[in-house]
C-alpha positions as CSV (number, residue, x, y, z in Angstrom):
1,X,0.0,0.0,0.0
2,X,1.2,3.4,-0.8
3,X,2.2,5.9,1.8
4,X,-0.7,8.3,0.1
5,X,-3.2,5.4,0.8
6,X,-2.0,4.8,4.0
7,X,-2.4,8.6,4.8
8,X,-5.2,8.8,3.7
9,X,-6.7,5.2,5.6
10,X,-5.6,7.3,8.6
11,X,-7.2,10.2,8.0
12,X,-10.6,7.8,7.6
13,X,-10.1,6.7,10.9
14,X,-10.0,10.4,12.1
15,X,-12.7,11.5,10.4
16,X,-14.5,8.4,12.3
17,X,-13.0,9.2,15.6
18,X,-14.7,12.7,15.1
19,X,-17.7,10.5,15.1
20,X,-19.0,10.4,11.3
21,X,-18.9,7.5,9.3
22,X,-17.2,8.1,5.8
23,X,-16.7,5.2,3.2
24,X,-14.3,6.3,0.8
25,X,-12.8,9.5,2.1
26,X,-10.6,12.0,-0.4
27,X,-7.4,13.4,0.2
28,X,-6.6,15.6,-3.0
29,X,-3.7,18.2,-3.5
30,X,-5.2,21.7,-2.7
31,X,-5.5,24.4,-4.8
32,X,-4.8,27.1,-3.2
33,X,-0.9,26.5,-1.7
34,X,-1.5,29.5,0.6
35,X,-4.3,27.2,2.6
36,X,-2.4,23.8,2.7
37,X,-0.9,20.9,0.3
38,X,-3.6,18.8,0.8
39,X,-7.9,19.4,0.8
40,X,-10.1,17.3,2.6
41,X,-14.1,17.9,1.2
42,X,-16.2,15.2,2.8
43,X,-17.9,17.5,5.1
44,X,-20.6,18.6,3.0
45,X,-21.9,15.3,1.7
46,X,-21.5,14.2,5.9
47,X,-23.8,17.1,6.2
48,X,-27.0,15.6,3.9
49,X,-26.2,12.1,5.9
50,X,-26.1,13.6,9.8
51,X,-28.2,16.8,8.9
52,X,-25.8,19.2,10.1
53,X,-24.1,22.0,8.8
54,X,-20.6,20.9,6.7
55,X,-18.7,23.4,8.6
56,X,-19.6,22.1,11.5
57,X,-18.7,19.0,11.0
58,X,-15.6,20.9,9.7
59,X,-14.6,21.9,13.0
60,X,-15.6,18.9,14.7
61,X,-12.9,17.1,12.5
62,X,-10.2,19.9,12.6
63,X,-10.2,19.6,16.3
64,X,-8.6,16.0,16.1
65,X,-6.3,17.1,13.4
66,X,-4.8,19.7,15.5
67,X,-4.0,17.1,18.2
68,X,-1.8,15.1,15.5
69,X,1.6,15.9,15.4
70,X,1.7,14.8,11.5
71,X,-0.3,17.8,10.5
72,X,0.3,21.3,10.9
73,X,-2.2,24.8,9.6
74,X,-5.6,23.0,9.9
75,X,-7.8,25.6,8.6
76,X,-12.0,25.4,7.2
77,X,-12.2,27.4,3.9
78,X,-15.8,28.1,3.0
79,X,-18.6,26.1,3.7
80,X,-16.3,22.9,5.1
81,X,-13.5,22.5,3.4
82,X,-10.4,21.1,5.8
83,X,-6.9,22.1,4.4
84,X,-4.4,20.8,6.0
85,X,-0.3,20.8,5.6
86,X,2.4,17.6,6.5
87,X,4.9,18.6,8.6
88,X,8.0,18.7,7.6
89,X,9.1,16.0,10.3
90,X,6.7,14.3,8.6
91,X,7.1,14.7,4.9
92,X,10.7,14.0,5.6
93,X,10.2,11.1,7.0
94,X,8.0,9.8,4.4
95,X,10.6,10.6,1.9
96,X,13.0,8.6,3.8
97,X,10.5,5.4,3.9
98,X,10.4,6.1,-0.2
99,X,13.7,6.4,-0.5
100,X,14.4,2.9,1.5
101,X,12.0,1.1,-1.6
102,X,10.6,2.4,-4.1
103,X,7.6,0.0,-3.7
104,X,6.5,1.9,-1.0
105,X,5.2,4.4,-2.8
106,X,3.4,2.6,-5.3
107,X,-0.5,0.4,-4.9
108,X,0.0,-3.1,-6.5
109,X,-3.2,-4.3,-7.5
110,X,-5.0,-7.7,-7.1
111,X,-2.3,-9.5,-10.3
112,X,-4.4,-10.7,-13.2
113,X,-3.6,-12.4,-16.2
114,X,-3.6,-10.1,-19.2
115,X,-2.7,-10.7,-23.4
116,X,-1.7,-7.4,-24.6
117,X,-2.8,-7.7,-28.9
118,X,-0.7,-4.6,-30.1
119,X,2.3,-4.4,-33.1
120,X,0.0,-5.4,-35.8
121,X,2.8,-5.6,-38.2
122,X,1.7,-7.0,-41.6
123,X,4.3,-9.5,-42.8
124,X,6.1,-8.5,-46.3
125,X,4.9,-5.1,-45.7
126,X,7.2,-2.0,-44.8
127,X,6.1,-0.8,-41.2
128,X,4.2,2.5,-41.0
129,X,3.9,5.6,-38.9
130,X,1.0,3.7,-37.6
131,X,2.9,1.0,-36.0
132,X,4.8,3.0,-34.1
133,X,1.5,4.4,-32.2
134,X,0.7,0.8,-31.6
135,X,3.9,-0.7,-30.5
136,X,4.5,2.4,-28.7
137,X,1.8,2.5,-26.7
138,X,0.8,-0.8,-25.9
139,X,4.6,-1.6,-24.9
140,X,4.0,0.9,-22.4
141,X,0.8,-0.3,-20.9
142,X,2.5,-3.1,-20.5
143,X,5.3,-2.2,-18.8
144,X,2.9,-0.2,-16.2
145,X,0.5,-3.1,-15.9
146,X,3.3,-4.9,-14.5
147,X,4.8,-2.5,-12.6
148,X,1.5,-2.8,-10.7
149,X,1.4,-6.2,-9.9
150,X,-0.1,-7.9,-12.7
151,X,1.4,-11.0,-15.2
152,X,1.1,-9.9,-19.0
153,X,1.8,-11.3,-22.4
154,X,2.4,-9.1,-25.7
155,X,1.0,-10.7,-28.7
156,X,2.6,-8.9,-31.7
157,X,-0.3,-10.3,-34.0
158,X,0.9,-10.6,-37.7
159,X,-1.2,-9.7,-40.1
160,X,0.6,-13.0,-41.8
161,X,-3.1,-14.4,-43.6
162,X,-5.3,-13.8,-46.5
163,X,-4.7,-12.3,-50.2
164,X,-1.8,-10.0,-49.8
165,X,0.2,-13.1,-49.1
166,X,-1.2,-15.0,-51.5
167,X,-0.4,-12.0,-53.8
168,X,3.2,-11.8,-52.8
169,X,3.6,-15.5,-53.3
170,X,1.9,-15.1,-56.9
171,X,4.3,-12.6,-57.7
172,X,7.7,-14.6,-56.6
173,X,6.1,-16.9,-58.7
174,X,6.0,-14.9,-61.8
175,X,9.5,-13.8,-61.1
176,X,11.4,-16.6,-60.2
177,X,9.5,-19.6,-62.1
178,X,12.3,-22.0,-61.6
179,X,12.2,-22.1,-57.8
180,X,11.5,-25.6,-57.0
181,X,8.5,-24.2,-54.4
182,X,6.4,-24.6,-58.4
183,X,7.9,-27.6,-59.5
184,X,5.5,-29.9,-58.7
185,X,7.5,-32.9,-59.0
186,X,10.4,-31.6,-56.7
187,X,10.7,-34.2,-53.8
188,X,14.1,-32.5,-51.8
189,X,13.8,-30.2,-48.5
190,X,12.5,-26.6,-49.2
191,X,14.5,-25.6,-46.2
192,X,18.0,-26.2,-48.4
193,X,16.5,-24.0,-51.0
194,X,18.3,-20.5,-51.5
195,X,15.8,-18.0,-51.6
196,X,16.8,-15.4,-53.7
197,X,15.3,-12.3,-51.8
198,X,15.5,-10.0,-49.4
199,X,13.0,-8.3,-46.9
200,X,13.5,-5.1,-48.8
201,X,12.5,-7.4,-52.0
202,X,9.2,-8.1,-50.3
203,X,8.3,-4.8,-49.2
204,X,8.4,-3.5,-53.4
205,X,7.0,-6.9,-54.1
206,X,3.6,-6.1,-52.1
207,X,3.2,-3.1,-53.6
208,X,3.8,-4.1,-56.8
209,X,1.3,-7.4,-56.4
210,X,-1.4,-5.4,-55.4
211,X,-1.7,-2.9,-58.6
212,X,-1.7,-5.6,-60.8
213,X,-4.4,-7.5,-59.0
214,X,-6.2,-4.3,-58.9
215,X,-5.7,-3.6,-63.0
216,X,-5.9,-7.3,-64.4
217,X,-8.8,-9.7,-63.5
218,X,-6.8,-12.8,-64.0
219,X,-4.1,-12.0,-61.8
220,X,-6.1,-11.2,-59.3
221,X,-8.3,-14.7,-59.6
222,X,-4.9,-16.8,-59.7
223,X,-3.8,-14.4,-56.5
224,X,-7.7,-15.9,-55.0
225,X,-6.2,-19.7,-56.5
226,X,-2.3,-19.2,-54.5
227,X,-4.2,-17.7,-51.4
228,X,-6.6,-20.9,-51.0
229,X,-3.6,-22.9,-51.5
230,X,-1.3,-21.8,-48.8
231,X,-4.7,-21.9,-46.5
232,X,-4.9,-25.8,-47.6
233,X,-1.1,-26.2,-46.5
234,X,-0.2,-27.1,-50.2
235,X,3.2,-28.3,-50.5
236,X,5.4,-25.7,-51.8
237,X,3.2,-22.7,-51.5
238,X,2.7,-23.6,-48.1
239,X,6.4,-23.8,-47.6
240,X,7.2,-21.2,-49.5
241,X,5.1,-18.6,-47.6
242,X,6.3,-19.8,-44.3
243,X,9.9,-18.7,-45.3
244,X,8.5,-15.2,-46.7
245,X,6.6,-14.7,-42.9
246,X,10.2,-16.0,-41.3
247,X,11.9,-13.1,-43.7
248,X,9.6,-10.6,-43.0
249,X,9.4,-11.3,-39.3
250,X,13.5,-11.1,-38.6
251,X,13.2,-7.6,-39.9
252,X,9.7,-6.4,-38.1
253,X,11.7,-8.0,-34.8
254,X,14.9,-5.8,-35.6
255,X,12.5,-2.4,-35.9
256,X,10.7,-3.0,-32.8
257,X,14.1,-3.7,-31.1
258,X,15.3,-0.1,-31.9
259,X,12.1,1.1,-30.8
260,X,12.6,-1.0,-27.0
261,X,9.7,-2.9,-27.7
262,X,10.0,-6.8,-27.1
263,X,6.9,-9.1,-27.9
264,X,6.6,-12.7,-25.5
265,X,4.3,-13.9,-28.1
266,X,4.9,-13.9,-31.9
267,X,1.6,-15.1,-33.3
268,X,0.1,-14.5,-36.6
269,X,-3.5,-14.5,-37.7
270,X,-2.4,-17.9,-39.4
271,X,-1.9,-19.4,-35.8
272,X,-6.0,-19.1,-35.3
273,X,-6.5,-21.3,-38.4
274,X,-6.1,-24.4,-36.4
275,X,-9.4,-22.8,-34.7
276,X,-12.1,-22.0,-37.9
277,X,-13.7,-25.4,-37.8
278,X,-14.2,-25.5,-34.2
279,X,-15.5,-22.1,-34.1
280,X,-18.2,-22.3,-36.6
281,X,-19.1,-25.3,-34.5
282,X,-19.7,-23.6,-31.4
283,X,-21.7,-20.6,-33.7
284,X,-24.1,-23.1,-35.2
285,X,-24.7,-25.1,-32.0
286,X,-25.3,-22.2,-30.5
287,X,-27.6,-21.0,-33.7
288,X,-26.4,-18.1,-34.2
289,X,-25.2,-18.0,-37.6
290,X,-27.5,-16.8,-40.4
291,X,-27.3,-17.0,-43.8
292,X,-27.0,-14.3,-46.1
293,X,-26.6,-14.3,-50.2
294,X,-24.2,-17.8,-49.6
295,X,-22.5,-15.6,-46.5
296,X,-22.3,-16.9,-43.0
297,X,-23.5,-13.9,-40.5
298,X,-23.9,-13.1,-37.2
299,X,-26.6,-10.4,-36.4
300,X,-24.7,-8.6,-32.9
301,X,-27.2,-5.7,-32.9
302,X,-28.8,-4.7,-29.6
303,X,-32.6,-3.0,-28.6
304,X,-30.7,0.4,-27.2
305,X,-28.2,1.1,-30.1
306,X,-28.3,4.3,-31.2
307,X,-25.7,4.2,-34.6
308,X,-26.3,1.4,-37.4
309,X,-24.4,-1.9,-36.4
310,X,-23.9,-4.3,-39.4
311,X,-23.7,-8.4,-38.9
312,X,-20.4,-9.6,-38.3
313,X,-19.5,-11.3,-41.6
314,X,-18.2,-15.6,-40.5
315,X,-17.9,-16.9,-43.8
316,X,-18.2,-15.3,-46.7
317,X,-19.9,-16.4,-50.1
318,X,-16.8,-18.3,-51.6
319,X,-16.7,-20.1,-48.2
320,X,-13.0,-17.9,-46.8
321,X,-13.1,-16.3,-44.0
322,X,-13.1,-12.9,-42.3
323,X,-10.9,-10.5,-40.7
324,X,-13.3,-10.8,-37.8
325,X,-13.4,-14.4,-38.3
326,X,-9.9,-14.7,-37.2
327,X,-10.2,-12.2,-34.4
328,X,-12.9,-14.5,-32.9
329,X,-10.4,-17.7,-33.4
330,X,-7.9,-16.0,-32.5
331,X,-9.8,-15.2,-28.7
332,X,-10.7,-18.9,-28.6
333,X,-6.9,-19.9,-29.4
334,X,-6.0,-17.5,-26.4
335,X,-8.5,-18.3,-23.9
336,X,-7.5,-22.2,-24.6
337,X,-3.3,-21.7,-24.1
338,X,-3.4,-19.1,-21.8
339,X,-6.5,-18.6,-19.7
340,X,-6.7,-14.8,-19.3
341,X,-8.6,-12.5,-17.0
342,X,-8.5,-9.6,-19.9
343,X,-7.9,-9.1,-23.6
344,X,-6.6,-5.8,-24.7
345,X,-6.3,-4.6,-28.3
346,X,-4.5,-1.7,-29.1
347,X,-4.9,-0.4,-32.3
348,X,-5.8,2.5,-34.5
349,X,-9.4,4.1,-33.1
350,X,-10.4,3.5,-36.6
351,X,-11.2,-0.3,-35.7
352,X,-13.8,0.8,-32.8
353,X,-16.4,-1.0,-34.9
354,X,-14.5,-3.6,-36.2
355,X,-14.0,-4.7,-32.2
356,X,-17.3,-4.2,-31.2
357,X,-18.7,-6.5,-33.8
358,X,-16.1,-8.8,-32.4
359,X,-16.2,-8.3,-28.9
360,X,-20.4,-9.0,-29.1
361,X,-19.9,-11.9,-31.5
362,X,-17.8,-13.6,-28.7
363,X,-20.5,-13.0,-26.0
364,X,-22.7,-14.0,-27.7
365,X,-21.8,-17.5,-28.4
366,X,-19.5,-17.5,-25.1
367,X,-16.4,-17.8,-26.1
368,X,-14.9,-16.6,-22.9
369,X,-16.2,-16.6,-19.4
370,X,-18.7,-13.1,-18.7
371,X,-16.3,-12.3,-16.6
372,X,-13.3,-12.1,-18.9
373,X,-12.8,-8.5,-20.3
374,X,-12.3,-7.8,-23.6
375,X,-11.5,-4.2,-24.0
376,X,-10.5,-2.2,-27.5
377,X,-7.9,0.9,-26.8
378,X,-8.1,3.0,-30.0
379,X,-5.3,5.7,-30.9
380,X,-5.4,8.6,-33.1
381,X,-2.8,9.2,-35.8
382,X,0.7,11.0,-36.0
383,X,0.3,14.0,-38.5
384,X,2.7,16.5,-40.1
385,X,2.4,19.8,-39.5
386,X,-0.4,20.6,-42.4
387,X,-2.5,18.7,-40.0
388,X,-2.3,15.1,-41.8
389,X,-0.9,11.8,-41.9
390,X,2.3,11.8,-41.9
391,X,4.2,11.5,-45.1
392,X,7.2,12.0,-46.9
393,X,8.1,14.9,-48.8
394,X,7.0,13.4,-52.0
395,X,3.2,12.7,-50.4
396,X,4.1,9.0,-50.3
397,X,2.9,6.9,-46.8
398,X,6.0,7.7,-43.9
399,X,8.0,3.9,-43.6
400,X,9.1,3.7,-39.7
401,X,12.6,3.0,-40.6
402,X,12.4,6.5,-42.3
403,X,10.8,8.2,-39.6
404,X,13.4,6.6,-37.0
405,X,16.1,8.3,-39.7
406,X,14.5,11.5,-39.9
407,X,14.3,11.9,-36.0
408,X,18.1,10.3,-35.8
409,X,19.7,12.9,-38.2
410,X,18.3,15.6,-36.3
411,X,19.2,14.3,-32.6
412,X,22.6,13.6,-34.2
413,X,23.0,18.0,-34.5
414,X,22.6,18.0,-30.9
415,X,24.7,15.8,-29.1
416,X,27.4,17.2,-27.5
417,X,30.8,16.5,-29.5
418,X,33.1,17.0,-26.1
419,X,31.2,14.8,-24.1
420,X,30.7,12.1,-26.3
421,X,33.4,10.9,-28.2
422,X,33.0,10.5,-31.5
423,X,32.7,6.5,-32.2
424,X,29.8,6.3,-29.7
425,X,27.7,9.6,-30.9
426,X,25.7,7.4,-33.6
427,X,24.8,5.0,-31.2
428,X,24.3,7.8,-28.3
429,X,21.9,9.7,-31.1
430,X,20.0,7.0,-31.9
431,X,19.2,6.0,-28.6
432,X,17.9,9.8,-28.0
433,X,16.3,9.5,-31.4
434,X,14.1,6.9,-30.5
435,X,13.4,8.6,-26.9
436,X,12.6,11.9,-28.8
437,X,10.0,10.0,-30.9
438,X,8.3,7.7,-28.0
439,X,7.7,10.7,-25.9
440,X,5.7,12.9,-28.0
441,X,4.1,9.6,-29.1
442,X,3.0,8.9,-25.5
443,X,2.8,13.2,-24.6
444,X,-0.7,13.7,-26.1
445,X,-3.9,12.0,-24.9
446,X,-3.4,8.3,-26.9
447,X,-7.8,9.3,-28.5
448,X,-6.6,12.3,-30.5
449,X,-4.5,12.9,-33.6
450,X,-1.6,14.8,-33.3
451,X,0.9,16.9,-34.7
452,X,4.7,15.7,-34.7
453,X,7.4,18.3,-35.3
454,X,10.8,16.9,-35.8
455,X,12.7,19.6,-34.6
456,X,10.1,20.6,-31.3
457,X,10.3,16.8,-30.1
458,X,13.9,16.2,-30.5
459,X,15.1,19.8,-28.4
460,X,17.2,19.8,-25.5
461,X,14.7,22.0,-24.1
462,X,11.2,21.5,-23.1
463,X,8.6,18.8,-23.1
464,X,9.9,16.4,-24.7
465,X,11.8,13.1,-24.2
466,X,15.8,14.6,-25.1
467,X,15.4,17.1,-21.7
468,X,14.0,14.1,-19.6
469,X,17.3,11.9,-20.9
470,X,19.9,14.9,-20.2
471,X,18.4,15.7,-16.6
472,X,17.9,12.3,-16.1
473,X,22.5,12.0,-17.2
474,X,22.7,15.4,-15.2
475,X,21.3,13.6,-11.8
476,X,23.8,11.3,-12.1
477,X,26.4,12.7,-12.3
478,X,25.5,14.9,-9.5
479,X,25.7,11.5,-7.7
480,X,28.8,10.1,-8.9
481,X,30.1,13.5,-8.1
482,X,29.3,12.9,-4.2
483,X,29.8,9.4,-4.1
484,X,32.3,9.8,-1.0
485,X,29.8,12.2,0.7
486,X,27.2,10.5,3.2
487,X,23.7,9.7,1.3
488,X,22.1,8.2,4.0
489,X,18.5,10.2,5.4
490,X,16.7,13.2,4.6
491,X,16.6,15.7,7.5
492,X,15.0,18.6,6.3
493,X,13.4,19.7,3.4
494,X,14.1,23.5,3.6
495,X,13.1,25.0,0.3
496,X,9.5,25.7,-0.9
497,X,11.3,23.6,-4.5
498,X,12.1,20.9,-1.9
499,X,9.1,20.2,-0.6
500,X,6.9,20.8,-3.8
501,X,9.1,17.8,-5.1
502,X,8.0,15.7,-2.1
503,X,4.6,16.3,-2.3
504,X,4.5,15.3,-6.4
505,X,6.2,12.5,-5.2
506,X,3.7,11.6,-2.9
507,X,0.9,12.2,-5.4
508,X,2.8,9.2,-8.3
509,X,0.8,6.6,-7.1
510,X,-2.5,8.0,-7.7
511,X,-1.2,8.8,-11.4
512,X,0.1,5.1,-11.9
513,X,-3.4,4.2,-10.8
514,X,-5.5,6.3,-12.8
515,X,-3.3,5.5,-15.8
516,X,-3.5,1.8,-15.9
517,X,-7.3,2.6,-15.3
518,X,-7.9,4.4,-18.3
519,X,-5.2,3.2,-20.4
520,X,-3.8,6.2,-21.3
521,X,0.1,7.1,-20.5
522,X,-0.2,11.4,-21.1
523,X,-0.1,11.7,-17.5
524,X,3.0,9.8,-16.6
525,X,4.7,11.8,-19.5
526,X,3.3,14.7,-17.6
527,X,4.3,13.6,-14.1
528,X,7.5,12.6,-15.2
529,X,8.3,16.1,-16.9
530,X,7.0,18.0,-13.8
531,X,9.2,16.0,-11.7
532,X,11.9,16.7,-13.5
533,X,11.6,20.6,-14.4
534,X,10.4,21.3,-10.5
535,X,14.4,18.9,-9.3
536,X,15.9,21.3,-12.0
537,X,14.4,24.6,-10.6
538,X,15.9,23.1,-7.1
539,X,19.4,22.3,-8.7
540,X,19.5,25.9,-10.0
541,X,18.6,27.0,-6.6
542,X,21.0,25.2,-4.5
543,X,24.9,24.4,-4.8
544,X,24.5,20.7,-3.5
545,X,28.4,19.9,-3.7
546,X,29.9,22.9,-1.9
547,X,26.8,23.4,0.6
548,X,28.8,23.4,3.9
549,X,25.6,22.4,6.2
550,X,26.3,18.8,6.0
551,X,22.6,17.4,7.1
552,X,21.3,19.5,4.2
553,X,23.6,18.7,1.8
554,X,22.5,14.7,2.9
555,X,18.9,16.1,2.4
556,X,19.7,17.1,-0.9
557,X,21.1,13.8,-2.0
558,X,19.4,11.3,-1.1
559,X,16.3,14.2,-2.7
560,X,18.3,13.6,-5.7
561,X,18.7,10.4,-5.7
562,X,15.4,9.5,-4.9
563,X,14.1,11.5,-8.2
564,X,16.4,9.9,-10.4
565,X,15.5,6.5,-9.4
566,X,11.4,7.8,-10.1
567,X,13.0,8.9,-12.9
568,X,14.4,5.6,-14.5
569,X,11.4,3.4,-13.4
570,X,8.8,5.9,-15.1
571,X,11.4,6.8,-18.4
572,X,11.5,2.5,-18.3
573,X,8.0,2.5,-18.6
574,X,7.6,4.6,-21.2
575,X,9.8,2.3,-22.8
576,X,13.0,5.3,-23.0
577,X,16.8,4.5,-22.7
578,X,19.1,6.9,-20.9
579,X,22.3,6.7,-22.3
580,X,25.4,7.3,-20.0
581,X,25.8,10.3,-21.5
582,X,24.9,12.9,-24.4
């Protein structure tokens, strides 16, 4: 339990000892400083229940406050409302139990089992600006999921099923003809076959598929005849896909590395195949499934929808399946290997309908417990600064590789040439690069579009992810400055900055709660940048090194020390790097 929890338990009890019941009292920062750090406001609802007046019981409660030594200026503000300040005996002394463990200041939760369904990556396609929202952001949540107790499991879910492979595969066809993959008759090990292509190859090779099948009829049927081949396992095509999806897959795995995103599960749409028969099974014992112009449906409509909501399409007419199809397969598959209490999908907000279809689909012919929740988290899009999707400067769609670069050769400017010799800047940029694009990725509320601004994000100054790496390098060194000087206690926090960084320290588990709650990681980036800026406005205040009070020059320490570990948990989160130096 949190020391802001356990604060507020107390002040429960108080407020009970003062003779009125309260069930979930509220301690909340104050907004006026001059009246006190923290607000207490359950006097006027105390007043409907015991018929009194709120200040009343105002005073009644004030009277035991001023007894406790913990609390100093207890004063009512209008009608009722209790302000009250923490000593700073106190505050000190709850820095120091923060300080000891880091866990002490943050409220693990009841551990669930959670798959986390973000990445998205399509196999022999070139990753998009998109991908980076979805990567980003559900890496993230999961990182802060299990920094509060819980066990999860990433699922980068290929898009590795379906036409555009079956294009791609058509197309290697029609350029390399002699690859024994066609020969019909060929007997040997496709595994000792030299594949004469690259992932580069593939991701022109897509593109390339797709406007023929779009201008010529029969290349588009024979695309329908390779597809419905490689979903029949046919030798050959069967075999000759898998090593396209191992190709492809290397190089989404290498992208996502430089972004510090790792996935424990690398499953495709493909790996819900296995599932299809067994699903329809359960739809049409369940009688469910309607049919429509040779289509399999499923009407998920309810009495109180307000917006048109169109049947999930099963099966279609030519007897393949759906998009949605394999989503439902695909929650079968998970709640068959892995049990979980919860589902998440992250993905572009685009796909609200898409999941809802799904999500309804799979209540309605149970395929999890009621209990299990399935919940979509939808993101808006990266734009440029004309206010849409980001492109490059020829209008074409943004690759992430070239957004990484863009980002890169701009960081590259800015780090410092006498501090970081010169066969370690690339490396040093890069890693700032990638920090620089995460955090105004993860900034902005993860619902709306925004605008990214190469060189805004990737300043040394600001709100943005270079400044939080630099003071984060800054702290640091402080430390390894003073490494021979004691760093043992806090006995005093002197300054108005001083204790304004307690009391936001106090306040981080509330934000790691209502973060996971809402799924949303704007105001960690906020906390995080506030923490920062507020331990920067104290190091310009104070000379730490040469401060000849020795207890306050302790104080200041372990102050520092204990914001730079807050510092690397929360930047970990976020899934930044701090290099050793820039």
């Amino acid at each position: 339990m949190s020391i802001i929890k356990e604060l507020t338990a107390s002040l429960k009890e108080i407020v009970n000892n003062a003779g009125y019941e309260v069930e979930n009292l509220i301690l909340q920062p104050s907004g006026r400083k001059d009246l006190g750090q923290f607000q207490i406001n359950d006097a006027m609802p105390l007043a409907k229940k015991y018929g009194k007046a709120p200040r009343m019981i105002a005073e009644d409660i004030a009277k035991l406050l001023e007894q406790d030594n913990r609390f100093t200026n207890i004063n009512i503000a209008g009608p009722g409302f209790i302000n009250i300040t923490l000593t700073d005996e106190y505050l000190s002394e709850l820095m120091n139990k923060i300080s000891e463990d880091l866990n002490n200041n943050i409220d693990k939760e009841q551990p669930k089992k959670i798959v986390l369904d973000y990445g998205g990556a399509n196999v022999a396609k070139a990753l998009h600006v998109g991908h980076l929202r979805s990567a980003n952001i559900g890496e993230a949540l999961k990182r802060l999921a299990r920094l509060l107790g819980h066990e999860v499991l990433g699922d980068a879910h290929l898009g590795d099923y379906g036409r555009p492979l079956g294009l791609v595969v058509l197309e290697l066809k029609h350029m390399y003809p002699e690859l024994p993959y066609f020969d019909e008759s060929y007997e040997g090990d496709y595994s000792e076959v030299e594949l004469p292509i690259t992932n580069a190859d593939l991701e022109k090779i897509y593109p390339l598929a797709s406007t023929k099948a779009k201008e010529d009829e029969a290349y588009l049927e024979e695309g329908r005849e390779v597809t419905a081949k490689i979903q029949s396992y046919e030798r050959g095509y069967y075999d000759l896909w898998k090593r396209v999806v191992e190709i492809s897959k290397a190089d989404i795995n290498k992208t996502y590395k430089e972004l510090n995103v790792d996935f424990e599960l690398w499953l495709g749409e493909s790996d819900s195949a296995e599932y299809f028969e067994e699903l329809i099974k359960i739809f049409e014992d369940k009688n469910i499934i309607v049919e429509s112009e040779g289509a399999k449906i499923v009407e998920v409509i309810k009495e109180d929808d307000k917006a048109p909501m169109p049947p999930l399409l099963l099966v279609k007419s030519n007897g393949s399946v759906s998009y949605e199809t394999t989503d439902l397969a695909t929650i079968l598959q998970r709640k068959k290997d892995y049990n979980p209490d919860e589902i998440w999908y992250c993905v572009d907000g685009r796909q609200d309908l898409h999941f809802e279809q799904v999500f309804r689909a799979a209540r309605k012919a149970e395929l999890v417990d009621e209990n299990v929740v399935l919940e979509f988290i939808g993101f808006g899009t990266m734009n440029g600064k004309d206010g849409k999707p980001f492109k490059t400067r020829d209008g074409g769609v943004m690759t992430l590789k070239s957004l990484i670069e863009l980002v890169n050769e701009e960081t590259l400017k800015r780090i410092n040439p006498e501090t970081v010799p010169e066969e370690e800047r690339a490396e040093v940029a890069k890693t700032v690069a990638i920090a620089a694009l995460k955090y105004a990725d993860l900034l902005p509320y993860r619902g709306t579009d925004y605008i990214f601004e190469v060189e805004k994000f990737a300043d040394l100054e600001g709100k943005t992810g270079p400044y939080l790496l630099y003071s984060t390098i800054r702290m640091k060194s402080l430390l390894n400055k003073a490494k021979e000087l004691k760093q043992e206690r806090i006995h005093t926090l002197k300054g108005e900055t001083e204790t304004e960084i307690a009391l936001t320290i106090l306040n981080l588990p509330i934000v790691l709660t209502r973060s996971l709650e809402t799924k949303t990681l704007n105001d960690i980036a906020e906390y995080v940048y506030k923490l920062t800026s507020l331990y920067n406005k104290f190091y310009a205040e104070n000379k730490v090194l040469v401060e000849e009070n020795k207890e306050l020059q302790e104080s200041w320490l372990v102050l520092t020390k204990l914001v730079y570990d807050i510092n690397n948990v929360l930047l970990d989160v976020l899934g930044l790097k701090v290099p050793e130096k820039m």
